[in-house]
PARO-340599 format. One record per residue (C-alpha): chain; residue in one letter; y, z, x. Coordinates in Angstrom, 2 decimals. Example, Ala and Ser with C-alpha at 12.3 -4.5 7.8 and 13.67 -1.06 7.14 Angstrom:
// residues 2
<site chaine="A" residu="A" y="-4.50" z="7.80" x="12.30"/>
<site chaine="A" residu="S" y="-1.06" z="7.14" x="13.67"/>
This chain:
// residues 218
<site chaine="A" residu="X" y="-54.07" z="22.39" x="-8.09"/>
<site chaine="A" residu="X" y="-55.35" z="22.10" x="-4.49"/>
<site chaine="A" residu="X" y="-52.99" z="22.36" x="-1.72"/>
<site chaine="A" residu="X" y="-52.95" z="21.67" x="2.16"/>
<site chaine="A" residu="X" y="-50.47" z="23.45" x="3.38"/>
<site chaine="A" residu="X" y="-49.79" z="21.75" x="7.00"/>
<site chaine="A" residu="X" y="-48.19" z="23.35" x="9.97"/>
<site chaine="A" residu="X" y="-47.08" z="21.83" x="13.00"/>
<site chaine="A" residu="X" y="-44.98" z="23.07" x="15.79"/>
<site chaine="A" residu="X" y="-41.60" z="22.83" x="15.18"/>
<site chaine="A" residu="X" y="-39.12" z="25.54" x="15.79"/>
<site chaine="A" residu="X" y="-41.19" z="28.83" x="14.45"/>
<site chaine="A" residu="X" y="-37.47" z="30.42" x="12.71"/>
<site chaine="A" residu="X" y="-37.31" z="27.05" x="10.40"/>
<site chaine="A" residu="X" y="-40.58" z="27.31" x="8.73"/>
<site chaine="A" residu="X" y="-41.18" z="27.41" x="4.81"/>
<site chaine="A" residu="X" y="-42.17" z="30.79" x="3.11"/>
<site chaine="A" residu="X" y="-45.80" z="31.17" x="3.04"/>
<site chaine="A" residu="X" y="-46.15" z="33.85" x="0.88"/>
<site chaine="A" residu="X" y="-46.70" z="32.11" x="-2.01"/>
<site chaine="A" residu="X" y="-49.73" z="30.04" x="-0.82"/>
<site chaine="A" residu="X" y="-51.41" z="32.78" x="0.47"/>
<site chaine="A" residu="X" y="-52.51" z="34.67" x="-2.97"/>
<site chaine="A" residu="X" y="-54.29" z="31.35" x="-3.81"/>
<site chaine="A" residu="X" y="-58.07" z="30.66" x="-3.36"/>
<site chaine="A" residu="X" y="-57.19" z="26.59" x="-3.76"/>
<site chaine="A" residu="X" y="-55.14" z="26.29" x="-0.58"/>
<site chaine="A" residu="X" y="-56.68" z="24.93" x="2.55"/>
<site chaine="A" residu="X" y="-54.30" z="25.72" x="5.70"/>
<site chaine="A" residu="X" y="-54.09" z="23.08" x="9.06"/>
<site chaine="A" residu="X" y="-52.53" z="23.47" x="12.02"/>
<site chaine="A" residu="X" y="-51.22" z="20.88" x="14.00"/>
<site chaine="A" residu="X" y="-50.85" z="21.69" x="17.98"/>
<site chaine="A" residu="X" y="-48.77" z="24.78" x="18.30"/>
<site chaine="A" residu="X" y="-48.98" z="25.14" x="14.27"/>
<site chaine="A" residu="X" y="-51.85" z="26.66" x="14.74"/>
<site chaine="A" residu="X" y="-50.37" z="29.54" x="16.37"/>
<site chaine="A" residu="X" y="-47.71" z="29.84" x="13.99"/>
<site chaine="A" residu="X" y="-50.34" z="30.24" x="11.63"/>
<site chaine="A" residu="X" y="-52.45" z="33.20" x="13.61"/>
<site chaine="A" residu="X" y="-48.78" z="34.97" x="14.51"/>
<site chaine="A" residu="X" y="-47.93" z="35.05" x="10.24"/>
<site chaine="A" residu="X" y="-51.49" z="36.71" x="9.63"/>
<site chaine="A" residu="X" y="-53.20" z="33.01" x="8.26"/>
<site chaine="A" residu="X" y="-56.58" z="32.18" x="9.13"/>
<site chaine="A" residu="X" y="-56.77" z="28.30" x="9.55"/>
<site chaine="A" residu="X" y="-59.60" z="26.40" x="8.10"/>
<site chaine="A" residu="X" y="-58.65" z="23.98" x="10.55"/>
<site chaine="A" residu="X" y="-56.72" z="22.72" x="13.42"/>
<site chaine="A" residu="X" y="-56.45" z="19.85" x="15.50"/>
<site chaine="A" residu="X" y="-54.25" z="18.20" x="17.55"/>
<site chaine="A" residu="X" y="-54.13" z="17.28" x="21.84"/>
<site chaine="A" residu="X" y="-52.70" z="20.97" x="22.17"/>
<site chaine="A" residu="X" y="-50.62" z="19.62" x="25.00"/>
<site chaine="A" residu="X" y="-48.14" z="22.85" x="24.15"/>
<site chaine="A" residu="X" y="-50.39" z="24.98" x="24.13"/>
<site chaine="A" residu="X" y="-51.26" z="27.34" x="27.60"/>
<site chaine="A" residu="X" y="-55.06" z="27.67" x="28.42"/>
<site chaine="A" residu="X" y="-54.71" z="31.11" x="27.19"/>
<site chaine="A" residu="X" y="-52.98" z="30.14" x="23.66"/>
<site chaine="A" residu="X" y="-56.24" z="27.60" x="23.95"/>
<site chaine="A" residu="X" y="-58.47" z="30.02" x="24.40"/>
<site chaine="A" residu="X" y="-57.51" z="32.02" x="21.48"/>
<site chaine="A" residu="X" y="-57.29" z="29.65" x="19.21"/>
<site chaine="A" residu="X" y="-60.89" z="28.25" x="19.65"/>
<site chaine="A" residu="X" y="-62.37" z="32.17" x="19.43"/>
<site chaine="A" residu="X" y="-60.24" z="32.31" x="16.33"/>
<site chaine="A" residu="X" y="-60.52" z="29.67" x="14.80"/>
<site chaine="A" residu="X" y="-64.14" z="28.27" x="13.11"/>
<site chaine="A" residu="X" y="-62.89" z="24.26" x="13.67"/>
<site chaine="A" residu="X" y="-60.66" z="23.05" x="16.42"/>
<site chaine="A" residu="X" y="-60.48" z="19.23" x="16.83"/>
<site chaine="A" residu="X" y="-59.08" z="18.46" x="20.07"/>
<site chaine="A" residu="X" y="-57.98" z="14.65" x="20.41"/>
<site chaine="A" residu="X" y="-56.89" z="12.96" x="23.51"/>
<site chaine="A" residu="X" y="-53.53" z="13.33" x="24.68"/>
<site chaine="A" residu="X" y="-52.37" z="9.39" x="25.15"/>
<site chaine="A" residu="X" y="-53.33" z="8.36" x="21.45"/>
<site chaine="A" residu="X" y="-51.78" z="6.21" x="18.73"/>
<site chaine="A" residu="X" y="-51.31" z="9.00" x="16.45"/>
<site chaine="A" residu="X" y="-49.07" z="11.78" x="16.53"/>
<site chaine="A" residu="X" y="-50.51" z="15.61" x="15.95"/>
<site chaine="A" residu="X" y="-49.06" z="15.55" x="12.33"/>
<site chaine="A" residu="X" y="-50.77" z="12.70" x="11.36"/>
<site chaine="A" residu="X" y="-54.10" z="13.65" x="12.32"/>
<site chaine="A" residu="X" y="-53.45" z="16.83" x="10.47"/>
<site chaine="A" residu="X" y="-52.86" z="14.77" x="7.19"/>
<site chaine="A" residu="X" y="-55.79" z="12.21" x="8.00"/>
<site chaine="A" residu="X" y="-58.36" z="16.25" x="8.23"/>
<site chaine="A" residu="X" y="-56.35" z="17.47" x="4.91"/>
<site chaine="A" residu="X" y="-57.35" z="13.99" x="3.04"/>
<site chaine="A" residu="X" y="-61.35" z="15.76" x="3.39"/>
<site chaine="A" residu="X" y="-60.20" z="18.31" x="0.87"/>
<site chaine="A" residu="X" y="-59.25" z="16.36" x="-1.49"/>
<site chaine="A" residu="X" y="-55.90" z="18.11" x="-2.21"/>
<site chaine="A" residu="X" y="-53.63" z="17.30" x="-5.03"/>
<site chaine="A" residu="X" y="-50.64" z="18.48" x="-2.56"/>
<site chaine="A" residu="X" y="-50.16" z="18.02" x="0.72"/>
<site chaine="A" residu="X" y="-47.14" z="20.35" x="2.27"/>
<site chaine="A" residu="X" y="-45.60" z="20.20" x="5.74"/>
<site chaine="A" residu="X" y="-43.51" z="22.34" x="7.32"/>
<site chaine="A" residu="X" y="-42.37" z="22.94" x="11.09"/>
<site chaine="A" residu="X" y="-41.44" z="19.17" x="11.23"/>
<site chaine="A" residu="X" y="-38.07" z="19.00" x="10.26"/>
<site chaine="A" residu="X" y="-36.15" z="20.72" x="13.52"/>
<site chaine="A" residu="X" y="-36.24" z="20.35" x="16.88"/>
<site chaine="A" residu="X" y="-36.64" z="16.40" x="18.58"/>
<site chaine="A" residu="X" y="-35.32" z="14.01" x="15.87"/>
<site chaine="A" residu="X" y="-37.56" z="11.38" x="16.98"/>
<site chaine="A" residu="X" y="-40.86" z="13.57" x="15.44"/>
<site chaine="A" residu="X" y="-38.90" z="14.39" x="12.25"/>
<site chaine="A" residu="X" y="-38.67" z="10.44" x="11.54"/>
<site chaine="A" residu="X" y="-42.40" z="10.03" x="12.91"/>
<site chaine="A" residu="X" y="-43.37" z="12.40" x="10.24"/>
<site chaine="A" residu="X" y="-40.83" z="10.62" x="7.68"/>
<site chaine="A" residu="X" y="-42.60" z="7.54" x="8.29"/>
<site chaine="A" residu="X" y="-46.25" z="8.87" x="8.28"/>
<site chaine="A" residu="X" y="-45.67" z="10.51" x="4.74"/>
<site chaine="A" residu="X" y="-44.47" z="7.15" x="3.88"/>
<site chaine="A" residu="X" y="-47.34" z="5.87" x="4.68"/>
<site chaine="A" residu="X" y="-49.86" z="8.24" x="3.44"/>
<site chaine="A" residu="X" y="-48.38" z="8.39" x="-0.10"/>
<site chaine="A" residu="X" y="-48.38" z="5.01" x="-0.42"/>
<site chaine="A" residu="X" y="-52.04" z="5.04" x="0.54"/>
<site chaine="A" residu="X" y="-52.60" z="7.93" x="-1.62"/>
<site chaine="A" residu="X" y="-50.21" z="7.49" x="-4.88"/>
<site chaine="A" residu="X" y="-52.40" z="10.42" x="-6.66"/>
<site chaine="A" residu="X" y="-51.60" z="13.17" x="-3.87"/>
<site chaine="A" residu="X" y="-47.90" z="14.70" x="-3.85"/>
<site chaine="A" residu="X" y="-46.44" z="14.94" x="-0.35"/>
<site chaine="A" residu="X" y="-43.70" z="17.67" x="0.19"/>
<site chaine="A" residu="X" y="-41.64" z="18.53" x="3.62"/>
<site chaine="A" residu="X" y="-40.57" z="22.21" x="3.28"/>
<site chaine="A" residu="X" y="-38.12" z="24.27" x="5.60"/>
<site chaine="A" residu="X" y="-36.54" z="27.30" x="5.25"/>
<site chaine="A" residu="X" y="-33.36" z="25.61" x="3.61"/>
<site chaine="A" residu="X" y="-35.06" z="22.05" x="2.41"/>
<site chaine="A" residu="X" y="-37.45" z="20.22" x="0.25"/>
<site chaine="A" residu="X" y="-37.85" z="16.60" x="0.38"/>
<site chaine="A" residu="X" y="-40.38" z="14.18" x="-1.25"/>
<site chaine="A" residu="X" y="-40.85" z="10.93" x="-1.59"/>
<site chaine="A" residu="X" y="-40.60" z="9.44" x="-4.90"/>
<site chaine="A" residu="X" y="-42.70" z="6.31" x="-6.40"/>
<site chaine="A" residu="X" y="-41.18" z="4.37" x="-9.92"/>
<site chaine="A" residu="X" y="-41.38" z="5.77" x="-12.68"/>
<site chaine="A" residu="X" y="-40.40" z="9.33" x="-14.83"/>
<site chaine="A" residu="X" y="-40.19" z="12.39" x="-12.45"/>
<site chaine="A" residu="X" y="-39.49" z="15.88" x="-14.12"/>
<site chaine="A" residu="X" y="-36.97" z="17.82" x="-11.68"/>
<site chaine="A" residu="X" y="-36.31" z="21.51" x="-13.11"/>
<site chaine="A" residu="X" y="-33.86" z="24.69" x="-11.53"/>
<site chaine="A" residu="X" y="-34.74" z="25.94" x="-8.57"/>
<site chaine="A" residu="X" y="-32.55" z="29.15" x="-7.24"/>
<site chaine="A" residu="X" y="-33.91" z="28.79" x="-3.52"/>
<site chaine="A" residu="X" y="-32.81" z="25.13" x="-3.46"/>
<site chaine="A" residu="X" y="-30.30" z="23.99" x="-5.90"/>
<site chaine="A" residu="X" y="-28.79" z="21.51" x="-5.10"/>
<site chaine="A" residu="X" y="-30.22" z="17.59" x="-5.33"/>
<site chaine="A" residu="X" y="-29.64" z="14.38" x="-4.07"/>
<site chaine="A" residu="X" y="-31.20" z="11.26" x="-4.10"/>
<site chaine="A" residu="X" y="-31.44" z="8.59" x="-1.15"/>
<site chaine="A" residu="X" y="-33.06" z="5.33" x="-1.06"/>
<site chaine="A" residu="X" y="-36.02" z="4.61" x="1.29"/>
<site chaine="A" residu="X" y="-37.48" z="1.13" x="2.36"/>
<site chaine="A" residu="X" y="-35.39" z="-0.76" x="-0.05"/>
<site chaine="A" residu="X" y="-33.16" z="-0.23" x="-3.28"/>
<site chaine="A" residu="X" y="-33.75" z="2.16" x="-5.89"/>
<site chaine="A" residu="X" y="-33.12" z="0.32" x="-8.49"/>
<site chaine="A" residu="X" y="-32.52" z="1.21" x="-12.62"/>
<site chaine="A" residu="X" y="-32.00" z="5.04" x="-11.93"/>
<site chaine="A" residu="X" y="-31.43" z="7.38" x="-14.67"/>
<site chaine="A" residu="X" y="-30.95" z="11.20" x="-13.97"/>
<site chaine="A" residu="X" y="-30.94" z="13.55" x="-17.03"/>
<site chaine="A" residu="X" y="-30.43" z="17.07" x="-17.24"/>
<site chaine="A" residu="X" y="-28.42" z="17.18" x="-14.15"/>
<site chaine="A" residu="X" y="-24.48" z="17.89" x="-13.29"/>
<site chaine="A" residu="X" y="-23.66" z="14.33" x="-13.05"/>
<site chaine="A" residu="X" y="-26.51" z="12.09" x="-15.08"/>
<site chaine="A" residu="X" y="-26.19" z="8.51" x="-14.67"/>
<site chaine="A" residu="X" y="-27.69" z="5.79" x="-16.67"/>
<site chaine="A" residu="X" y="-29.09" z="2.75" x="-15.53"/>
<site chaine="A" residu="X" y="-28.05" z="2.78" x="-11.72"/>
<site chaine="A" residu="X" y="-28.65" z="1.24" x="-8.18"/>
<site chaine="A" residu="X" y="-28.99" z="3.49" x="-4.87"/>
<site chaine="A" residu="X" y="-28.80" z="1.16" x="-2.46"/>
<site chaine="A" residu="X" y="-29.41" z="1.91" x="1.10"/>
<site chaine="A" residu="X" y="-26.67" z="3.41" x="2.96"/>
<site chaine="A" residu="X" y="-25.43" z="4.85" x="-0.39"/>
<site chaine="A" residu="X" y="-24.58" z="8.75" x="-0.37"/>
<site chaine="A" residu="X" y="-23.01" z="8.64" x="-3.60"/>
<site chaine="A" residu="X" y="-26.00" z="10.11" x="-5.09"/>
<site chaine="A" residu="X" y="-25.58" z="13.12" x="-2.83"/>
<site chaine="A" residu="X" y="-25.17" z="16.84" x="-3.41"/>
<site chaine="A" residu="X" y="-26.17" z="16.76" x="-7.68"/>
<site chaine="A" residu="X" y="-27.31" z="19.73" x="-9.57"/>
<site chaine="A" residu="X" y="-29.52" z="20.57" x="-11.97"/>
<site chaine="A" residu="X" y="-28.31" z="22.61" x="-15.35"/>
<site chaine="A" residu="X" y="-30.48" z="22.13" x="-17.80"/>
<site chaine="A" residu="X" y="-34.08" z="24.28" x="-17.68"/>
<site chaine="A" residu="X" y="-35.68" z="20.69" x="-17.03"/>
<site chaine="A" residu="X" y="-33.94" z="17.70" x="-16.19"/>
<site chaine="A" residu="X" y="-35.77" z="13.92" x="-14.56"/>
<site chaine="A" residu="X" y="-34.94" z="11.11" x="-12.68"/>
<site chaine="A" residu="X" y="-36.35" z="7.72" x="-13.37"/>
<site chaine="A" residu="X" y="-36.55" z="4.40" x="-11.73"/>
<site chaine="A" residu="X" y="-38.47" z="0.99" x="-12.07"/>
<site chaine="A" residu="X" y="-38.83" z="0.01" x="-8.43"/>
<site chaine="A" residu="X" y="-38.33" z="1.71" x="-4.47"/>
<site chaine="A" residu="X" y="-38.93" z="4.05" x="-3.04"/>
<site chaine="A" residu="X" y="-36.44" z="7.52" x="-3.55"/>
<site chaine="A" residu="X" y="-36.40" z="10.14" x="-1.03"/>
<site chaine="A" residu="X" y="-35.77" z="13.64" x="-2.73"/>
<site chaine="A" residu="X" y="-33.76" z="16.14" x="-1.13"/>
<site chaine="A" residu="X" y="-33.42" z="19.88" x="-2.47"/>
<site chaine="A" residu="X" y="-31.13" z="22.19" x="-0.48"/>
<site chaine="A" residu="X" y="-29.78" z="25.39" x="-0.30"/>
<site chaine="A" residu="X" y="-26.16" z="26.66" x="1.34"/>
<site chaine="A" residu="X" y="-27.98" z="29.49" x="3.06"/>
């Protein structure tokens, strides 16, 4: 599997573990803005990075275009944000995952950018999995039909949220509290805060759009 592992420049102490994407040959990294630093300061090379690098000083600047081999440097008054030009460079490698992190803290109005712009690019792009990681968080989106869910120590616990519309015929298996046949309906958090106890365990649904949230307490 080919992965784009995608960092932008959210608060540096809520990023996801890298550690396990660096002992692979089929990840591509990209930095977004300040990501790109984050990057260089965990030891990463990025393949690329790109972005208006408005938080960036000339001397961050600097380094990152001797350090880097490709640094795209868009306008600052654009239509798109950092993060989605990051996802529009990743597309090039044709990568069967696409995972953000450093977009989740910090100003609530980029977290639902992003939200929206993963939206948008997996509906565009049905074959490529989108994840948002954190320290503490997964989330994905989720199209209709069968998706296996199995444990997870770092982030046990599971709920389920509907996105652009109902969620409709829902069936969880292998979980805490399986359901058969239900509706999550927007606004509904009864489908919050579920576990999973068997070694594999699914969710399915017929139409919507489900937003997947995996959490830990710590």
């Amino acid at each position: 599997m080919r992965t784009a592992v995608i960092c932008a420049g959210g608060p540096i102490d809520e990023l996801a573990n890298f550690e396990p994407f660096r002992i692979s040959e089929h990840v591509i990294f990209i930095g977004a803005d300040k990501g790109a630093i984050y990057l260089l300061k965990e030891g990463i090379q990025p393949n690329v990075a790109v972005g208006d690098f408005d938080s960036l000083s000339q001397g961050e600047l600097s380094e990152l275009k001797e350090r880097v081999e490709s640094v795209i440097v868009a306008p600052a008054e654009k239509n798109e944000t950092d993060t989605d030009l990051a996802i529009a460079e990743s597309l090039h490698y044709n990568p069967d995952h696409i995972l953000l992190t450093g977009v989740t803290g910090g100003r609530l109005d980029h977290f639902m950018a992003v939200l929206n712009s993963v939206y948008r690019f997996q509906k565009n792009n049905p074959s490529i999995q989108f994840t948002i990681r954190n320290k503490w968080n997964e989330m994905k989106l989720l199209t209709p039909g069968i998706t296996p869910l199995t444990k997870d120590q770092q982030f046990p616990f599971v709920s389920f949220f509907a996105f652009q519309g109902s969620v409709e015929h829902v069936t969880l298996t292998g979980m805490k509290y399986n359901v058969c046949d239900e509706l999550i309906e927007m606004g509904n958090s009864r489908f919050t805060s579920n576990e999973v106890l068997d070694e594999h365990g699914s969710i399915s649904f017929t139409s919507g759009i489900c937003l997947l949230i995996r959490s830990s307490d710590q």
